[in-house]
N, C-alpha and C positions, 0 to 999 in steps of 0.2 A: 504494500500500500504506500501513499506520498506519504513523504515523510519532511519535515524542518527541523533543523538542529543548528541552534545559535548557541556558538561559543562566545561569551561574551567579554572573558579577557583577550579573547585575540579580534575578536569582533571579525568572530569568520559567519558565513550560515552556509550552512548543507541542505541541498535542497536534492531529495534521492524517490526516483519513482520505481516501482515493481517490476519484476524483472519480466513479465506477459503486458503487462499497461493497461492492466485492469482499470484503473482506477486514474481520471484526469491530476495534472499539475502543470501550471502556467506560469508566466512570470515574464517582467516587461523590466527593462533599464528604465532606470529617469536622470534626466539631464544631470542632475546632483549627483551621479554616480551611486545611487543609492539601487535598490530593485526593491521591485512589488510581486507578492505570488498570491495565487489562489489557485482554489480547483474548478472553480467558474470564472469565464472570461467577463460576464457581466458583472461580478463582483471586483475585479479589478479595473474597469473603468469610469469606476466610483471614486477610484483617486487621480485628482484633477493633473498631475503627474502623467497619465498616460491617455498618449493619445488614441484617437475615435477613429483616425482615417486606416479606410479597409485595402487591405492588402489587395488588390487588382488581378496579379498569377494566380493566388489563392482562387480567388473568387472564376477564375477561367479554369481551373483543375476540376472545379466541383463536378458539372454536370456530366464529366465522365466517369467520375468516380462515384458518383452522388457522396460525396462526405470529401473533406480537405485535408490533404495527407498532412502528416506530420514532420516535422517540427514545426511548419506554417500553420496559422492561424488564420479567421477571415479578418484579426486587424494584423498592420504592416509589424507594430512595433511589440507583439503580445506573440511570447512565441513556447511552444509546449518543450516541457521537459521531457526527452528522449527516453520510452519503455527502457527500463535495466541501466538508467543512467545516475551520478552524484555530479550536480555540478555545483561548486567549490567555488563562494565569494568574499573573496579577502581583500579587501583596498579595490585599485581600480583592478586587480586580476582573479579571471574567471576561468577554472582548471574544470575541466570534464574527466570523466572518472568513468568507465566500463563497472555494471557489478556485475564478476564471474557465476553462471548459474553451476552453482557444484550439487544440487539437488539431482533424483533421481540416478540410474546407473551409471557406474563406470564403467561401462564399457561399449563398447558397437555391438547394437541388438543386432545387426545387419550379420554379425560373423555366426549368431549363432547357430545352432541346428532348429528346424522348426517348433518341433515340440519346446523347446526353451525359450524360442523368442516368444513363442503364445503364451508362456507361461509367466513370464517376467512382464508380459502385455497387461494380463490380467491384473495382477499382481500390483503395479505397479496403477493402474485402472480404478482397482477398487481400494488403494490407499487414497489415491486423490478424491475423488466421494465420500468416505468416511470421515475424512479429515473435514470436510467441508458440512458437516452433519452435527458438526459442534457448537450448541449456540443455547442459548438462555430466554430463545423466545423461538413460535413457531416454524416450522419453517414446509416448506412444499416445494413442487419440481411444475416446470413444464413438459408437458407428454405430449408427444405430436404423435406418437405409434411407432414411427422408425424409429433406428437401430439405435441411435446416438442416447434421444432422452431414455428411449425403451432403458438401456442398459441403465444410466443414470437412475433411473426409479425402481426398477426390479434391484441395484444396488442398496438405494436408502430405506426401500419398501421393508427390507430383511431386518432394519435396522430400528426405523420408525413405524411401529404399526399402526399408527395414523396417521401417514404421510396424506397430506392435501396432493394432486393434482389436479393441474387445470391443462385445457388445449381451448383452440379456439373452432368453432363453427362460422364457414359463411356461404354465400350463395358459390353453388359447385360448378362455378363454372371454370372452360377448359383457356387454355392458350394453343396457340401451337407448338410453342416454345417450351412450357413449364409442364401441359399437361391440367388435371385438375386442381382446382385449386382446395377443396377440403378434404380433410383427413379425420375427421373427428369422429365419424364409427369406427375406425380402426384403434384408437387412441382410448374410446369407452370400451371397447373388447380387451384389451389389454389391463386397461385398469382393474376392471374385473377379475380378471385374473390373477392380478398382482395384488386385491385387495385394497385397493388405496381410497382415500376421499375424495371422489372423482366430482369434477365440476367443466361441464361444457360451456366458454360463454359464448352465445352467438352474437352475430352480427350482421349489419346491409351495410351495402355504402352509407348508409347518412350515418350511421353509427359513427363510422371511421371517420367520416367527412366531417361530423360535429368535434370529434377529438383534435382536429389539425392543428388550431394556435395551442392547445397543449404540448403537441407532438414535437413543435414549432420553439415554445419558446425552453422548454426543459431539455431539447437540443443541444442549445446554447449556439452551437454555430448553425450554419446553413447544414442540412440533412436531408439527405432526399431517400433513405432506404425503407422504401413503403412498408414492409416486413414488420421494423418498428411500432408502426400502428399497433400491430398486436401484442407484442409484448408489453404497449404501453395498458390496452386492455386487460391484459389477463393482469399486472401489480394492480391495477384497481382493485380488480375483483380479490384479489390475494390479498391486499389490505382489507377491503372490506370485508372478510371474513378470519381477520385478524394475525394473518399472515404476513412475516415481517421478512423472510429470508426465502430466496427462491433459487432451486438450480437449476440450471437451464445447459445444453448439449450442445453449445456454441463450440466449435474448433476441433470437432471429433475428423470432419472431413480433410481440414487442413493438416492436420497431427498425422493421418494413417491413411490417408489418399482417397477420400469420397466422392468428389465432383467429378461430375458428368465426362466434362472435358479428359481427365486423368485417363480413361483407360484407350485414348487417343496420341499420348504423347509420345511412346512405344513408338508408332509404326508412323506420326506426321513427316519425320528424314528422310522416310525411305517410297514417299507418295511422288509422284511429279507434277509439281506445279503448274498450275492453269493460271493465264491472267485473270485479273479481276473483274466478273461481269459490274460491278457499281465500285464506288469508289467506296473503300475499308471497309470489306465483307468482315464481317462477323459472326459471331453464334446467337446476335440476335437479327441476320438476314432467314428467316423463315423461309422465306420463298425460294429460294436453292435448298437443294437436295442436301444433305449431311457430306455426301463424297462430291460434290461442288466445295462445300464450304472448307471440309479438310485439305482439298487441290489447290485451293485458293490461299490457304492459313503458310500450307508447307512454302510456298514460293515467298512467305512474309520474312523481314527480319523479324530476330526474337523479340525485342520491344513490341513493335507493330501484332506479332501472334499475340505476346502477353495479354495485350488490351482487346483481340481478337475474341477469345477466350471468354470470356465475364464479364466486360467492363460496357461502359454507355456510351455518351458522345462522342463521336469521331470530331478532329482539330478543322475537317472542312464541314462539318457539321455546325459548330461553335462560330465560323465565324461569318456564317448566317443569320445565326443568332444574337450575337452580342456585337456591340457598338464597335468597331476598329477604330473610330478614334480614342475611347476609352482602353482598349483591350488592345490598343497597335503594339505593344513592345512587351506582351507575353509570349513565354515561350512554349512550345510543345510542352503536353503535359505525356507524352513519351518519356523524356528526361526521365520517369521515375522509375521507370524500366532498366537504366543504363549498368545499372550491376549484372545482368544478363550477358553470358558470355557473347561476343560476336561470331564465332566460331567453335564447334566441338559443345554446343548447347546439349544436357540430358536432360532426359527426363525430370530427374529429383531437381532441377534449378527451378525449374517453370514452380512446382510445389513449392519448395524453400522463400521463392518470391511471395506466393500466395501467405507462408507463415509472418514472412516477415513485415506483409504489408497490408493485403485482407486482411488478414482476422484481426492484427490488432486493432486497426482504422475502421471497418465498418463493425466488426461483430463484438468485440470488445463495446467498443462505442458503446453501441444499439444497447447492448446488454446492459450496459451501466446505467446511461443517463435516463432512459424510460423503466426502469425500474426503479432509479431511485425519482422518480416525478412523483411519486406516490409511498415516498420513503420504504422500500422494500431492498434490500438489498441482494443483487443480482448476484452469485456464485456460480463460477463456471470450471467447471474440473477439470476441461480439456485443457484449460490454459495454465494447469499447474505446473509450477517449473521442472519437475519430475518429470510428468509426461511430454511435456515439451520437449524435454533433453532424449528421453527417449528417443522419438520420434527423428530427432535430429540423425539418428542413429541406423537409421529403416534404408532398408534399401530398395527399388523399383517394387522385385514382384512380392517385397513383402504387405507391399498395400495395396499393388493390383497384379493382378491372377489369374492370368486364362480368362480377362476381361472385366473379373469379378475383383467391385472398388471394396477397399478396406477388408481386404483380405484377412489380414491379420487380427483388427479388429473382432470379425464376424466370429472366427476360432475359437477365439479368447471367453468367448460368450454365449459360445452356441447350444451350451447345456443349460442355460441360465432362465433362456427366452423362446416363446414358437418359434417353431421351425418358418414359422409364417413371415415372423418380424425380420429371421437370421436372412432370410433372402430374399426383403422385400429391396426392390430398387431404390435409391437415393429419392428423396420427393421435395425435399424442402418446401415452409412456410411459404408459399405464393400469391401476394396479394392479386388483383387481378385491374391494374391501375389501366393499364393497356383501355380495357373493355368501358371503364369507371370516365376515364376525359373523352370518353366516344361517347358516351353517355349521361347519366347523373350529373358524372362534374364536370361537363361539359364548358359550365360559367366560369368556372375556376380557371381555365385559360385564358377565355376571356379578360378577367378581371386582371389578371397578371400582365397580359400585352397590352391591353387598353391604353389609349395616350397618357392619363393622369396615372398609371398603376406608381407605383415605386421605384419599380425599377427604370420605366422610360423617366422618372422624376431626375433620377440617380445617373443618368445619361448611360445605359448599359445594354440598352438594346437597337440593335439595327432597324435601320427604315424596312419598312416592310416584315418584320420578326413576327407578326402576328400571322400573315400568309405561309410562312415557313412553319409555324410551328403546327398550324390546321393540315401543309401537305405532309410532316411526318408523321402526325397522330393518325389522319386515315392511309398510309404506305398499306399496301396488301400483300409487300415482301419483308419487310422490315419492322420488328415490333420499338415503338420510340416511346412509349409511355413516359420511362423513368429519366429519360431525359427532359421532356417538358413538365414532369411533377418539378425536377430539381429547379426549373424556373419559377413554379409557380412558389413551391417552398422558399425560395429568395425572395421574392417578393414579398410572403407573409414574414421574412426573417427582417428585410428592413423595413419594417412598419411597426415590427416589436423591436427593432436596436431602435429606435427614432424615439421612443417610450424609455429605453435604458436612462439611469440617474445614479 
C-alpha cells in the first residue's frame, strides 16, 4: 500500500507505493521546492501550489487506452508515483529507489516438471486468497462463473461459510466481438454449489447510464472502461448489505495467459502478411474474418500489433477527432509500446507488456477506485506479489496449451470446481456500450460534440468531430463504442474538474 515516511531530522520524506499498484499515490513539485502528495488528484489541487492546467499527451493517450498510462496524469505538473517505486526527497534532490519483489518462489516455475509447477501454482494461488480473507469486518467476492473468480470463491467459500457473493445481470445481449454479454445463470449455479450468499444485481442501460457522474467523478481522472460500471454497482450493493471488503479475479488472465489474443501469439511469425484492407486493422475490425485480421496483425510492427490486440483508438482515428491545433505537438501514443523488442519478439513479451501495463492501468485502477466510491475495499489476489513473481517465471505453453489459455491455471484447480467452469472459455464482464450510443444513449454523444459541450468549450475537438464520431458508432466492420464513450467521459470529466476546489 502508499506509504509516507518523514524523517524529520534530516527533513527527508519517503514516499513508496506497492509493488502491483494496487493502490493510487501522487505528488506535484511546487515552485518552493517543496512537494505535495495524495492519493486523489483532486485533493491535491486544493493546494493553491499546484497547478490546474491539463497535460495535452495525457489527455490524446486516453481514448486509446480508455485510462492514462502512468507516471502521466490528466494534469501536466501532478504526476503518479511509479507501482514498486521509493522516491526519496531530500533538499532540492529526488532519488528513485526500485522495491525488489523477493515474495513468492525462488525459482523459475518455467524449469519445472508439470506436476510441480501445478503444484506450487496452487499453492502459491490459495496463499494469496487466504491471506486476503483477513479482516475485522465482512467481506465477499465477485463471481462472474468463470475460472478466475470461480477459483477465488470456491477458495474463500472453504474458509468463510458465509461468504456474500454478488455478479451482475443485464440485458443478454451479443457483440460480435465479445459475444454475450450476461453471465449471471452461470454465476447463480455455481454459487449454489459452492454454498455462498449469492446476490444477483440486475441492471438496463438507464441503471448504468444514471451511475455515470458517479463513475465519472470517483474516477478521478478521465476513465473510459465501461466494465467499471459494474463493479461500481455491485460495492453499492456490497455496502448496502454491509459488506466492506471485496475480492475480485482481476489479473488471473494476465499472470497465466487468459486472453483471447494469447493463444495466437505462437503461430502470428510464422503467418504471411496481407496488406491492410483499412487503415490499423485490429481485433476490434469485426468485419474481417479472424485469418484476415491475424495476416494483417503479423505484417505489423510489434508496437502497432500490441495496440492491435486490445486497445481503442487508432493515432488517424484521434486526429479526426481532436483539435490539431490543440493536440499538434502530441506524440504517438505507440511510444508506450517501445520496450517491445524490434526484432526476435516472443511470445511471453507481448504478455509481460500486458502485466506491466494492463492490469496495473486499467484493472488495478477499475478495481480500486469504484470500489472504494462506496468505501468497500477492493482485494485482488492475482496481483499478489507472490503470484506475480510466479508468473514472471511461466513459460509459453505453461499458460497456453494445445490452444487451451491458462493452462496451468485450469490444472491447478481442476479438482476444486465443475468440470463445467475448468473448461468454460474466457468471457469476460462485457458491457455492451457499442449497442447502448446506437441506442438509449444515443444523447450522450450528442451532448459531448454539441458546440457548447466542454470539450468544444476547452478547444479539443475538430471541426466536424460530431460527423466522425456518428460515422464510427454506426461502422458495420468496426466496433468504436469505447472510443467515443472515452469522449463523452471527458466531457463529463471536465464539467466535474470545472466544480474541483
Amino acid at each position: 500500500m502508499p506509504a509516507p515516511l518523514w524523517d524529520a531530522r534530516r527533513r527527508r520524506l519517503v514516499l513508496a507505493r506497492d509493488i502491483p499498484g494496487e493502490k493510487p499515490l501522487y505528488y506535484a513539485r511546487l515552485d518552493n521546492g517543496g512537494v505535495v502528495f495524495a492519493s486523489e488528484i483532486r485533493s491535491l489541487v486544493r493546494h493553491p501550489g499546484v497547478s490546474r492546467e491539463l497535460d495535452m499527451q495525457a489527455l490524446w493517450d486516453f481514448p486509446t487506452f480508455l485510462w492514462i498510462p502512468e507516471p502521466d496524469t490528466v494534469l501536466r505538473d501532478v504526476r503518479a508515483v511509479e507501482r514498486g517505486t521509493m522516491l526519496i526527497f531530500e533538499g532540492s534532490e529526488v532519488r528513485r529507489r526500485k522495491i525488489v519483489n523477493r515474495f513468492g518462489p525462488g525459482l523459475c516455475v518455467g524449469d519445472l516438471p508439470d506436476d510441480e509447477a501445478v503444484a506450487l501454482t496452487r499453492d502459491t494461488v490459495v496463499e494469496a486468497v487466504t491471506s486476503r480473507l483477513l479482516s475485522d469486518v465482512p467481506v465477499g467476492s465477485f463471481l462472474s462463473g468463470g475460472l478466475d473468480s470461480s477459483i477465488i470463491c470456491s477458495i474463500a467459500s472453504r474458509l468463510l461459510p458465509d461468504l456474500a457473493t454478488f455478479t451482475i445481470g443485464f440485458e443478454d445481449l451479443a457483440d460480435p466481438y465479445h459475444g454475450r454479454a450476461d453471465e449471471s445463470l452461470q454465476a447463480e449455479a455455481l454459487a449454489r454449489k459452492l454454498g455462498t450468499r449469492h446476490a444477483t444485481i440486475r441492471v438496463q442501460a438507464q441503471d448504468f447510464r444514471d451511475s455515470l457522474r458517479d463513475f465519472c467523478r470517483y474516477a478521478d481522472q478521465p476513465f473510459g472502461v465501461s466494465s467499471g460500471l459494474g463493479v461500481l454497482a455491485v460495492s453499492r450493493a456490497a455496502r448496502e448489505q454491509g459488506i466492506k471488503v471485496l475480492l475480485t479475479g482481476d489479473g488471473a488472465d494476465e499472470a497465466f495467459g487468459g486472453y483471447s489474443w494469447y493463444a495466437h501469439l505462437v503461430g502470428i511469425g510464422t503467418r504471411v502478411p496481407r496488406p491492410p484492407s483499412e487503415p490499423s486493422v485490429s481485433f476490434q475490425n469485426f468485419g474481417l474474418s479472424l485469418n484476415e485480421r491475424l495476416d494483417t496483425l503479423a505484417g505489423y510492427a510489434p508496437g502497432l500489433r500490441a495496440w492491435a490486440w486490445h486497445y481503442y483508438a487508432a493515432e488517424e482515428e484521434k486526429e479526426r477527432l481532436f483539435s490539431r491545433q490543440t493536440f499538434g505537438s502530441t506524440r504517438s501514443s505507440l511510444r508506450h509500446f517501445a520496450s517491445l523488442p524490434r526484432t526476435g519478439e516472443q511470445p511471453e513479451d507481448a504478455i509481460r507488456q500486458d502485466r506491466d501495463f494492463y492490469f496495473p492501468f486499467e484493472m488495478l485502477r477499475k478495481a480500486d477506485r469504484l470500489t472504494m466510491a462506496h468505501s468497500v475495499e477492493g482485494r485482488v489476489p492475482f496481483a499478489a506479489p507472490a503470484v506475480q513473481q510466479l508468473a514472471s517465471g511461466l513459460h509459453m505453453n505453461q499458460m497456453v496449451r494445445d490452444g487451451e489459455l491458462k493452462w496451468i491455471l485450469r490444472r491447478a484447480f481442476a479438482d476444486m470446481l465443475p468440470e463445467e467452469v475448468v473448461s468454460r472459455p474466457k468471457h469476460g464482464f462485457n458491457v455492451p456500450v457499442d449497442a447502448w450510443l446506437k441506442g438509449d444513449w444515443s444523447d450522450l454523444t450528442d451532448a459531448a460534440f454539441e458546440p457548447g459541450s466542454a470539450l468544444n468549450r476547452a478547444g479539443m475537438l475538430a471541426a466536424g468531430a460530431r460527423n466522425v464520431a456518428e460515422e464510427m458508432l454506426q461502422s458495420g466492420t468496426r466496433l468504436n463504442g469505447h472510443t467515443i464513450f472515452c469522449f463523452i467521459m471527458l466531457n463529463a470529466w471536465l464539467e466535474e474538474f470545472a466544480a474541483w476546489n
